[in-house]
C-alpha angles and dihedrals in degrees: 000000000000111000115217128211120272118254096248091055096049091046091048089053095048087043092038109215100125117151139194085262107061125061135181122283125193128213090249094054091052093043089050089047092056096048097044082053105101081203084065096046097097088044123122130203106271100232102213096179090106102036119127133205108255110203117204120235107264118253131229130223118242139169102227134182120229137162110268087230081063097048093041090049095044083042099054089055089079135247113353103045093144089051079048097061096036087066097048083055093050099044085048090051091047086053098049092048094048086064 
């Protein structure tokens, strides 16, 4: 069976930034690697076949006012820290309608 090159290593070729560091790794080699991982081992096969395409509710852009402690503490979290608050929103909203 021919093994082919991974995706990323394909895409760091075409892009060329490969390093020293990185080698190719072929499919085979990744596919052996997950099998041989004891934390794959309960794992089944994922059938897509059903899947369908979820499209999140659009957003909509406000100006709002918050204390600068709440946007220092959302923004240290990293990266997100909108989608962060959005969900805390959201969590709070879901509570106040299951009353």
């Amino acid at each position: 069976m021919e093994s082919t090159k991974s995706a990323s290593a394909t895409r760091l070729e075409k892009d060329g930034r490969k390093t020293a560091q990185v080698r190719e790794v072929t499919d085979a080699e990744i596919d052996a690697g997950v099998a041989s991982d004891p934390d794959w081992a309960a794992m089944e096969p994922i059938d897509w076949s059903k899947a369908e395409v979820v499209v999140p509710p659009k957003k909509q852009a406000i100006s709002i006012r918050l204390d600068q402690d709440l946007i220092e503490f959302f923004k240290a979290e990293g990266p997100g820290y909108q989608r962060r608050i959005n969900a805390v929103l959201r969590g709070y909203v879901r509570e106040r309608k299951s009353r």
